[in-house]
N, C-alpha and C positions, 0 to 999 in steps of 0.2 A: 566226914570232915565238912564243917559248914563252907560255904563261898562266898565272896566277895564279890559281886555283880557290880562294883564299882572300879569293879580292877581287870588289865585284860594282859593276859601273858602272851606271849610268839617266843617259839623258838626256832633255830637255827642250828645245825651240824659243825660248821668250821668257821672258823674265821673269815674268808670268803666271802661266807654268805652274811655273819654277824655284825661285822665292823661295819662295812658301808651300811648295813639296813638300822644301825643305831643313831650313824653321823645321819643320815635321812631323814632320821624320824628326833631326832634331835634329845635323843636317850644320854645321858652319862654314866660314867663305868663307876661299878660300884661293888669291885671287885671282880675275881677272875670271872672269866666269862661270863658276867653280868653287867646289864645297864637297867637305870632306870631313871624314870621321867610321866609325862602325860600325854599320852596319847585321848584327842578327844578331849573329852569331861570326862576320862577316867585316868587313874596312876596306873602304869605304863610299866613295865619288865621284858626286857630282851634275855633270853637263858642261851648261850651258848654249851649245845649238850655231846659232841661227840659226833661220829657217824653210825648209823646202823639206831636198830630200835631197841636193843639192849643196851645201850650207851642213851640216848635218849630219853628210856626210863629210870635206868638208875640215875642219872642228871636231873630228873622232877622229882625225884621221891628223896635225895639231899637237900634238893633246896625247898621242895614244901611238904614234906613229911611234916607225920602228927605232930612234933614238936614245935613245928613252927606257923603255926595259926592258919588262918583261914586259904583256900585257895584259889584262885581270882576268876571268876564268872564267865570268863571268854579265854579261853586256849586256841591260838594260830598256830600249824606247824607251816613256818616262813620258809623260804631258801627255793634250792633251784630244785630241778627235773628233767627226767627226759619223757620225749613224745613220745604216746603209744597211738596217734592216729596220723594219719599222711598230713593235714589239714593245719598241724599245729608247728608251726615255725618259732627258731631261739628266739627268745625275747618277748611271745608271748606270755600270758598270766594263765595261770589254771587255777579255778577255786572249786574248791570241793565239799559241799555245805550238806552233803546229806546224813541225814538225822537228828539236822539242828533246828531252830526256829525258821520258822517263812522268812522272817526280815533280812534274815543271813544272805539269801539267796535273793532277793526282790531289791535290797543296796546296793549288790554288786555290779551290774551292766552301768546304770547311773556314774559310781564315782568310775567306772575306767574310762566310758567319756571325758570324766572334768580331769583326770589325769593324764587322759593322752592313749592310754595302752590298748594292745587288742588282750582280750579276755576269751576265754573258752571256761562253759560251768562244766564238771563232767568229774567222776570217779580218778581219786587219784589213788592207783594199785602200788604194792608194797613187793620191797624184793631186798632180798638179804645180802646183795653185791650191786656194783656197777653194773648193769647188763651191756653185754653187746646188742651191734641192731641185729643179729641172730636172733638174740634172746626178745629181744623186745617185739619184733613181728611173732613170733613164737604166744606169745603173754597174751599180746595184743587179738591175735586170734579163738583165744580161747575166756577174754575178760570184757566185757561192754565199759572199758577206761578211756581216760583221757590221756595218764603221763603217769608215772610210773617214779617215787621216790622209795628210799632205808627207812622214814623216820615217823612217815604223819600216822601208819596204821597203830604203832606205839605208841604216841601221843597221843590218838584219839582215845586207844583204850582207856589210857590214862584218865584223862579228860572224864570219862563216862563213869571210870569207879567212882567221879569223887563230884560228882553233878554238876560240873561246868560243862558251858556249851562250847563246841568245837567246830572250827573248819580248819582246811588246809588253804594257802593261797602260796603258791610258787610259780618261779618262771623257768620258762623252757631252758635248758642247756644245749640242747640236743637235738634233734629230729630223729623221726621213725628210723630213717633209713642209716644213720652217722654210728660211729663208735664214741663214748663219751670215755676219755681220758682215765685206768682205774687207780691215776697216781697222783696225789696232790702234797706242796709242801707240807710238813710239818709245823704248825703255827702260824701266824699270821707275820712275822716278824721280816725287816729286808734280809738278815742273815741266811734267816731258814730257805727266802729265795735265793738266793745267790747257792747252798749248799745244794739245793735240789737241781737248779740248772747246771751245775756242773755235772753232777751225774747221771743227769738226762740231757747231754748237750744236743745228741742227734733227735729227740724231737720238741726242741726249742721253739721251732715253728708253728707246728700245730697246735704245743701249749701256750703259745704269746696269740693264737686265736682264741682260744677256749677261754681264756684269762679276759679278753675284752668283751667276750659273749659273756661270761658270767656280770664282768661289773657293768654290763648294758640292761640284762638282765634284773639285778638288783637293785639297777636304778631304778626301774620302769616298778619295781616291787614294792619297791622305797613310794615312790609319788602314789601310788594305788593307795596300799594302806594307810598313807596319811589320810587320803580324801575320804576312803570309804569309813573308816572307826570315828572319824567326825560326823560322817552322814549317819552313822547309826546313830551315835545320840543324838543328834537332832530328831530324830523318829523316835528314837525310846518313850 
């Protein structure tokens, strides 16, 4: 399938992490879980794909399967993460550029300056569940990673069948040491919250935390990626 070097896709797991990273980047919805816009001096696509890396690929291969043309030049898997090193606190950015072009990696320090955020470059490892921080000290012992998401090792593959260049760029959720939440509403919608806090009343708390780490999170993800997909074409 040819590419699209004029065009850059990010994807995102839930709503969560898609909504605020579209009103950020200043994307419009243009159907279910999709937006689209300019990022840069390039046309711009938000795909809202699911959680997990089988929900993620079948989410790319709907929306840019063979019938539907080209596939766009630059693949982001966006959203959040948890730490796999002591070092890495919620709210930082993790980008994961390896096997992409140099510039991928040489942009990034640059725009988290003009954006504000701390950055960490480093492997983002794949896991087929929420891990506890059991599991994550466990990963992290046995992986040279940074933070550990369901979705970017899907999407790179993805990415790689079809010769677009990839990186992953997400923010912390979590720390090494925390347990990350393995329940989130269903949908982005006020209903769906109000349904799920009733039948999680007793950890209310911890998730009205988790909930302002994520949208701290996505902000800091939101100002990044504006600055750095600018800074690239400026260098292109």
């Amino acid at each position: 399938m040819a590419t699209s070097a004029s065009a850059v896709l990010l994807t995102a797991a839930t709503p969560w992490e898609s909504r605020p990273l579209a009103k950020a980047l200043g994307l419009l919805p243009d159907g279910p879980g999709l937006w689209r816009g300019t990022l840069g001096a390039r046309r711009g696509i938000l795909l809202e794909t699911g959680m997990g890396g089988p929900a993620a690929a079948a989410a790319l291969e709907r929306v840019f399967g063979k019938a539907n043309g080209s596939t766009p030049g630059l693949i982001v898997s966006t959203g959040l993460c948890g730490a796999l090193q002591p070092e890495l606190r919620p709210g930082d950015l993790v980008v994961d550029v390896h096997g992409g072009p140099a510039e991928l990696a040489l942009a990034a320090p640059a725009a988290a300056k003009k954006a504000g955020v701390t950055l960490h470059i480093g492997a983002v490892a794949d896991a087929d569940h929420v891990l506890t921080a059991a599991e994550k000290r466990a990963l992290a012992g046995k992986l040279r990673a940074a933070a550990v998401d369901m979705e970017s090792a899907a999407v790179r593959l993805w990415a790689g069948g079809r010769g677009s260049d990839f990186l992953a760029a997400r923010a912390v959720l979590d720390a090494l040491a925390e347990d990350a939440p393995s329940q989130a509403p269903e949908g982005g919608s006020f209903a769906a919250a109000l349904r799920f806090a009733a039948a999680h009343w007793t950890k209310l708390p911890r998730l009205a935390a988790t909930g302002w780490r994520a949208r701290r999170g996505m902000d800091a993800l939101g100002r990044f990626l504006s600055v750095y997909l600018g800074d690239l074409d400026e260098h292109a």
